[in-house]
GUKE-489127 format. One line per field, with one value per residue (C-alpha): residue in one letter; x, y, z. Coordinates in steps of 0.1 Angstrom, whole numbers. Each point is the difference from the previous one (the first is absolute). Example, Ala and Ser with C-alpha at 12.3 -4.5 7.8 and 13.67 -1.06 7.14 Angstrom:
// GUKE-489127
aa = A | S
X = 123 | 14
Y = -45 | 34
Z = 78 | -7
// end
This chain:
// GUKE-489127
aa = X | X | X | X | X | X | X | X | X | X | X | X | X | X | X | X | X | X | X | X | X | X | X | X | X | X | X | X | X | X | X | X | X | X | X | X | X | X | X | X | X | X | X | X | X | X | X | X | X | X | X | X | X | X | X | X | X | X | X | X | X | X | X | X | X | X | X | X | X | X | X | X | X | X | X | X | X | X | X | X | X | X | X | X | X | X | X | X | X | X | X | X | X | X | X | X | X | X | X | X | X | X | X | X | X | X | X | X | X | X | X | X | X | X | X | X | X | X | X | X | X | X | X | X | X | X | X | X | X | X | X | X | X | X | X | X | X | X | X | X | X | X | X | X | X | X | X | X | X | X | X | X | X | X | X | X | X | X | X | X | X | X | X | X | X | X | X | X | X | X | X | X | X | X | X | X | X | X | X | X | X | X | X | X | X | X | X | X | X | X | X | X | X | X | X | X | X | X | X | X | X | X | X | X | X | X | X | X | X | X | X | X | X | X | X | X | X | X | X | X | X | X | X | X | X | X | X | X | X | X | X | X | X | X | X | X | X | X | X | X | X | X | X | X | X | X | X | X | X | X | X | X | X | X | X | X | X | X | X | X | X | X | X | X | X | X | X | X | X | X | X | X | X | X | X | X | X | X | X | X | X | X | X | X | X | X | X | X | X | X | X | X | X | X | X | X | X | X | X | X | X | X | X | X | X | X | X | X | X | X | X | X | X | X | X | X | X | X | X | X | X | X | X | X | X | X | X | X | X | X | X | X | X | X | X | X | X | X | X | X | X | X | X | X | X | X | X | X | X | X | X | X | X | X | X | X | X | X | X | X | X | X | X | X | X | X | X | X | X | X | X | X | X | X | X | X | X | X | X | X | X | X | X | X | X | X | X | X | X | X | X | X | X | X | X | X | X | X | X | X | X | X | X | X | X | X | X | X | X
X = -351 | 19 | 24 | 38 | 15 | 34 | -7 | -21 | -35 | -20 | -32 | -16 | -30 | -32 | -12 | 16 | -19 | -4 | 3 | -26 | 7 | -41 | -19 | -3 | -31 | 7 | -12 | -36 | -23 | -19 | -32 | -16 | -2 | 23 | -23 | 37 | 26 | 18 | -22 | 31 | 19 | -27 | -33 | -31 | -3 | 32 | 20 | 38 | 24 | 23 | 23 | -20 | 39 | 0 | -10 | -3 | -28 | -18 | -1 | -15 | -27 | -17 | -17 | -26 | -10 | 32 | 24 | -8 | -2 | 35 | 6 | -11 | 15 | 31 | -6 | 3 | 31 | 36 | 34 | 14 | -38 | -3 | -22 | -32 | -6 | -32 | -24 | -23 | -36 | -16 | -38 | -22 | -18 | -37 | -33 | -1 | 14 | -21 | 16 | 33 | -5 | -10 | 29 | 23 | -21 | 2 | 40 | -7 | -17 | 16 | 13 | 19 | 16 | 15 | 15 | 19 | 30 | 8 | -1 | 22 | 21 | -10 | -30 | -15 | -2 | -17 | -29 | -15 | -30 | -14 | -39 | -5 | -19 | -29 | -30 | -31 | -19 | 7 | -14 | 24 | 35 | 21 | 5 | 44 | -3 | -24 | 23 | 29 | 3 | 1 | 27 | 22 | -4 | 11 | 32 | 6 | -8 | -11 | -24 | -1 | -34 | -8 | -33 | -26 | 22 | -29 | -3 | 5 | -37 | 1 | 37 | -13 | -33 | 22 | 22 | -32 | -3 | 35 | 12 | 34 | 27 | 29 | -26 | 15 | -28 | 19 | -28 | 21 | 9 | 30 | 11 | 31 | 14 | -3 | 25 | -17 | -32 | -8 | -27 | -14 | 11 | -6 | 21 | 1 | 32 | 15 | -4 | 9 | 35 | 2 | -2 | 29 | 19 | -4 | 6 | 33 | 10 | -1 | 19 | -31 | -20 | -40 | 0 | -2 | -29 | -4 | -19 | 9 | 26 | 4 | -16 | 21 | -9 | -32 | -10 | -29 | -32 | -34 | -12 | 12 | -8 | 3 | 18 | 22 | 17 | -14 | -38 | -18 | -34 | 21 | -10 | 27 | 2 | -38 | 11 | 30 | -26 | -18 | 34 | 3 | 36 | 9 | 26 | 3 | 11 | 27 | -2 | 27 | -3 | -33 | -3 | -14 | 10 | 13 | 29 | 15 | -6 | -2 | -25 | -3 | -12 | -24 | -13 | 8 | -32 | -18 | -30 | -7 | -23 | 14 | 33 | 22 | 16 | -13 | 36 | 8 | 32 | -2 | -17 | 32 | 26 | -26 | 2 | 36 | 6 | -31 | 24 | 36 | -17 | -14 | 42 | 3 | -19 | 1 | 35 | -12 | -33 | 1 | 29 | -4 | -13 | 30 | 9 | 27 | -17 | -30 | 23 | 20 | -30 | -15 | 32 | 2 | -30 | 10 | 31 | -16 | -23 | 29 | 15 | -33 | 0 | 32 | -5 | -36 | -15 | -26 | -7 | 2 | -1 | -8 | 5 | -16 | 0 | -34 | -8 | -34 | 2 | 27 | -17 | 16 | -29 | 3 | 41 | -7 | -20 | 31 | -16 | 20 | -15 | 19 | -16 | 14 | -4 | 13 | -11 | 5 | 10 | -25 | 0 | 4 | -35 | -7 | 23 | -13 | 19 | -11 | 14 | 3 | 21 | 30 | 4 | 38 | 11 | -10 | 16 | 33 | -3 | -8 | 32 | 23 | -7 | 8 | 32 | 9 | -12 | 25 | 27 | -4 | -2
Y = -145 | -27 | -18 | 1 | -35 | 9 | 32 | 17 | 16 | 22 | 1 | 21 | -19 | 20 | -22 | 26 | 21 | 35 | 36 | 30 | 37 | 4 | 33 | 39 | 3 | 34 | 11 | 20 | 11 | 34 | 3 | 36 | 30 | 31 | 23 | 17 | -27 | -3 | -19 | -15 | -13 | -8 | -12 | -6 | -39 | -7 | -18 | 19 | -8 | 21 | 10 | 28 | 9 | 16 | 33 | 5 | -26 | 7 | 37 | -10 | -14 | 36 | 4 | -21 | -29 | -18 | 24 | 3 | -40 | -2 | 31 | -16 | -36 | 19 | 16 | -33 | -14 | 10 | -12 | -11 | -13 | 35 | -12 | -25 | -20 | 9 | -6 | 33 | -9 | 28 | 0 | 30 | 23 | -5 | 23 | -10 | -17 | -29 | -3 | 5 | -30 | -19 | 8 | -8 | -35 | -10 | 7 | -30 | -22 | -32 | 5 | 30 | -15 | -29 | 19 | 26 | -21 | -11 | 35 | 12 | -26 | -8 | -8 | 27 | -18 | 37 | 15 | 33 | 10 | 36 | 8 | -28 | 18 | 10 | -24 | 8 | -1 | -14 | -40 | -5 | -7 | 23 | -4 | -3 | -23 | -23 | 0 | -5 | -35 | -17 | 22 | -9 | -36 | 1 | 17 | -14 | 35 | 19 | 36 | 29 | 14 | 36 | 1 | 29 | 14 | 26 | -22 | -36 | -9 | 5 | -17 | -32 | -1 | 3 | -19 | -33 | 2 | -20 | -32 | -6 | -11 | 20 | 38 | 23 | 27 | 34 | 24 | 28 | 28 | 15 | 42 | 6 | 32 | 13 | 27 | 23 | -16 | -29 | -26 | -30 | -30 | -39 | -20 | -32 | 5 | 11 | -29 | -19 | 20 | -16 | -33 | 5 | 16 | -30 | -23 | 17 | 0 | -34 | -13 | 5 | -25 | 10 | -20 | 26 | 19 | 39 | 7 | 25 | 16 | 41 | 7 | 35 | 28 | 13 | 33 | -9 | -30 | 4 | -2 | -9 | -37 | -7 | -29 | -14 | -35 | -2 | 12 | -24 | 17 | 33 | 5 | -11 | -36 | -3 | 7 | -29 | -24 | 4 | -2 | 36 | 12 | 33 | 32 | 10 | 36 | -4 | 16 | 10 | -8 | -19 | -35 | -23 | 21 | -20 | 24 | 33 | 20 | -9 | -23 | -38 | -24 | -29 | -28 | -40 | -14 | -5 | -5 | -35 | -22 | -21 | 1 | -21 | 27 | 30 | 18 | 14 | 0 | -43 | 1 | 17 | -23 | -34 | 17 | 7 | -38 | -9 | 17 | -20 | -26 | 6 | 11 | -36 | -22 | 16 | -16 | -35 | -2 | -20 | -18 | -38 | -11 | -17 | -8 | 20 | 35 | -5 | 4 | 28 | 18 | -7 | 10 | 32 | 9 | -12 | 21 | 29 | -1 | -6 | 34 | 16 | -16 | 8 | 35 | 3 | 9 | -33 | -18 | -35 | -21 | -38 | -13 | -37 | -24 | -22 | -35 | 5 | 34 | -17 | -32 | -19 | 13 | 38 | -8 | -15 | 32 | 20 | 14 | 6 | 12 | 18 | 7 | 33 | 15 | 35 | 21 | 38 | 22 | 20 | 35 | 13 | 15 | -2 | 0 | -12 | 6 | -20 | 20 | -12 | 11 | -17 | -15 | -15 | 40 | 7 | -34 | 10 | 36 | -16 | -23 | 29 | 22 | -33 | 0 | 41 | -3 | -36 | 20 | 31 | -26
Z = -293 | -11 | 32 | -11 | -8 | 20 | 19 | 30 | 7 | 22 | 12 | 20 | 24 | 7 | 32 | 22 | 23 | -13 | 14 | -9 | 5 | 6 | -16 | 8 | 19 | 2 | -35 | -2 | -20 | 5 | -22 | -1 | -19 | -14 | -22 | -5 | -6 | -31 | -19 | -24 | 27 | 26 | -25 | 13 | 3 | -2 | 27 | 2 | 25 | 15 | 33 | 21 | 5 | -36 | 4 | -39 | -4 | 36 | -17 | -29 | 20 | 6 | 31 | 5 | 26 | -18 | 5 | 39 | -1 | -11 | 27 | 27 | -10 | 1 | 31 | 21 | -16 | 16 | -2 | -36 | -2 | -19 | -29 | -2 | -32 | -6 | -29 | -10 | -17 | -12 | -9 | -7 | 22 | -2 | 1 | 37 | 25 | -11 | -32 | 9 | 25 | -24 | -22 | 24 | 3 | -32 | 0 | 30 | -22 | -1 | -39 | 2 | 35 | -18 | -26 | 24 | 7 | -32 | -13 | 23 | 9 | 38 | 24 | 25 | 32 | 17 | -19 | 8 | -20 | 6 | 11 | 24 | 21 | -24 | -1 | -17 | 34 | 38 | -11 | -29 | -2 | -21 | -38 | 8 | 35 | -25 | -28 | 25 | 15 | -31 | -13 | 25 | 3 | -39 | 12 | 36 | 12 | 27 | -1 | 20 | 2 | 6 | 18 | 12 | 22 | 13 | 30 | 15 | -3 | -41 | -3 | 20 | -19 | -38 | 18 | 6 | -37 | -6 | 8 | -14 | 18 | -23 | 3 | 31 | 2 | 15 | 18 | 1 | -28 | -2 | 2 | -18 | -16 | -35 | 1 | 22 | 4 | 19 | -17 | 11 | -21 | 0 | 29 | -20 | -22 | 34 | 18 | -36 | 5 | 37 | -12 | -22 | 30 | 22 | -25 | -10 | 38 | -4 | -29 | -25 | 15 | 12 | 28 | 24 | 13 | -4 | 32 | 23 | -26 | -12 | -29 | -12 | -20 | 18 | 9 | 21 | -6 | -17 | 33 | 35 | 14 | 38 | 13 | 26 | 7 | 30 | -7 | -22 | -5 | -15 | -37 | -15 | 16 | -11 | -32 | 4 | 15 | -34 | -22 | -14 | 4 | 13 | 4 | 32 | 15 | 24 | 35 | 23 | 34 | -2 | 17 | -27 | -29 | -32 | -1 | 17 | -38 | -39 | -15 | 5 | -18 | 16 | -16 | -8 | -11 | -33 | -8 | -4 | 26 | 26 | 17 | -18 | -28 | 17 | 2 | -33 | 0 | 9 | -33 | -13 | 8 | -8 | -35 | 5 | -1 | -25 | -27 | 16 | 2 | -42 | -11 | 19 | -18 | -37 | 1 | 8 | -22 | -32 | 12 | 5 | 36 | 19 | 34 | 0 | -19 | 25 | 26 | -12 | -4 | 35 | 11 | -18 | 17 | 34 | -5 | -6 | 31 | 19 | -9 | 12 | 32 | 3 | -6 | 23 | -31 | 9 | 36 | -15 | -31 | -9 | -38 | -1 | -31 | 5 | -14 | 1 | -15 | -28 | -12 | -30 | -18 | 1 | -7 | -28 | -13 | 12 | 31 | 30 | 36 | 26 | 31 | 19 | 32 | 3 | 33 | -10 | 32 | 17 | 10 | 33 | 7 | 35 | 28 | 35 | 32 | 31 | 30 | 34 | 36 | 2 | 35 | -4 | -4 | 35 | 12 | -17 | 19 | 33 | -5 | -12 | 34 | 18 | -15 | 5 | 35 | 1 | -12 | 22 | 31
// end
């Protein structure tokens, strides 16, 4: 613009540390079949979002593996959480189970990923894809666990995987196939009712409804960990798993040790028990190797503030480097960490600016390096308790009938 000779002006400097509102992490995507959706509103590869709170579209589903997804999504959600935004893929029903997997896969393939968010306006952070559990024999991993890692690295997602859920030995060996550390394998099926029948149905888009509980308990964030929460909506289980807290070598706990989730029966009156009725949900770990993002839901909240972190720097880049920007945008992060410590969303944080990681060179292409240090909290999975007699008790009772016997005297 051109100044004023004899007047004022306003600017408005961007060198300011900036806030971010951060993204859903909530939203999901089912993938699966309906043989009897309405094929004009729900098509077959086609993403289409929707609330599961709208009863007109979840009808229009039919009554398929969808429709009891979105059931049992809604099953888990309470309060004025009433709804999940959820994104239905529909793909065709094959000759066999086979094809159908392989459907389902190729709705994974890195291609038709990408394009999801665009076409309906937001990014899935929860996937669940239908027929985990079949493999084409007990040495191969599954068409949809195959298909699945890469899909949600391209949408900083996590999976829930329904595996053979016949018995613990065939869960934990579909279970050695995988290594990924944002795939939960789930060893359990679920029994719900169909009107007056009871059916067994997949888990997975049950404990995808838990996530969005837990993260709507806390402010919409998926920091927190889902162990050792109810899973509702369930007549019964596929089949029953033994476990305690206390007993290590019961079924279920073998099938912890070798990170496949389960639902546990509750059991009233029983020492050990994970509850005194309903269902529970166990399970923290992924499937990736080693120990360092082994809890899922640490692998949440690091993605959690991957995309901050992203809505922070899209405002700084292609803006000349200065002293002052550089700060403001160091700053912006710093900020931003703070409020997470703060909240006990994250242990710890460090955000350092290195010369050697900054050197006139790469500035001089544009490059900036920021080195960050951000210690996601764990969950609380064991709890040890070191007992032991307590010798000042009986010292304190030996000096109070000193004192009755003083004050009779």
């Amino acid at each position: 613009m051109t100044a004023p000779v004899f007047g004022m002006t306003f600017s408005r400097p961007d060198d300011e540390p900036v806030p971010v509102l951060g993204a859903d992490f909530s939203k999901a995507l089912l993938i699966e079949t309906s043989a009897d959706a309405d094929a004009t509103v729900f098509p077959i590869g086609t993403p289409v979002r929707i609330s599961t709170s709208d009863a007109a579209m979840v009808a229009k589903l039919g009554t398929g593996a969808l429709r009891d997804a979105v059931n049992g999504i809604n099953a888990q959600l309470s309060g004025d959480n009433a709804g999940g935004d959820v994104t239905i893929y529909r793909v065709t029903e094959g000759a066999d189970a086979a094809a159908t997997a392989a459907n389902i896969a190729t709705a994974l393939s890195p291609t038709n990923i990408a394009a999801i968010p665009s076409a309906v306006n937001a990014t899935p952070r929860l996937i669940w894809a239908g027929r985990g559990a079949y493999r084409a024999d007990q040495e191969t991993q599954g068409p949809v666990p195959a298909a699945l890692h890469a899909a949600a690295e391209r949408l900083l997602a996590v999976a829930i995987v329904d595996v053979d859920d016949t018995s613990a030995a065939n869960a934990i060996d579909a279970r050695e196939t995988m290594n990924s550390e944002r795939i939960l394998p789930v060893g359990v099926a679920a029994r719900v009712y169909e009107g007056e029948a009871i059916v067994t149905r997949a888990m997975g888009p049950r404990v995808l409804g838990l996530f969005m509980r837990v993260d709507n308990e806390n402010e919409g964030k998926p920091f927190d960990p889902i162990a050792n929460r109810t899973i509702y909506g369930l007549a019964g289980l596929s089949r029953k798993i033994p476990f305690s807290f206390l007993d290590g070598s019961t079924e279920g706990q073998q099938m912890l040790e070798n990170e496949v989730s389960i639902v546990v029966a509750g059991e009233s009156g029983v020492d050990g028990a994970v509850a005194d009725g309903g269902f529970s949900f166990i399970g923290t770990d992924n499937t990736t190797t080693g120990e360092l993002w082994k809890q899922i839901h640490q692998v949440r909240g690091a993605d959690y503030l991957t995309v901050k972190m992203m809505e922070i720097t899209r405002q700084y880049l292609g803006r000349k480097i200065t002293a002052d920007r550089t700060e403001s945008w160091l700053e912006s992060i710093k900020f931003m960490l703070r409020d997470h410590k703060a909240d006990d969303d994250i242990l710890g944080y460090d955000v350092k600016f290195r010369a050697d990681k900054n050197s006139p060179e790469n500035i001089r292409l544009g490059h900036l390096t920021v080195n960050l240090g951000i210690e996601p909290a764990p969950a609380f999975k064991v709890a040890n308790h070191e007992v032991r007699r307590y010798r000042p008790a009986v010292e304190s009772l030996v000096a109070d009938i000193i004192a009755r016997l003083n004050a009779v005297a």
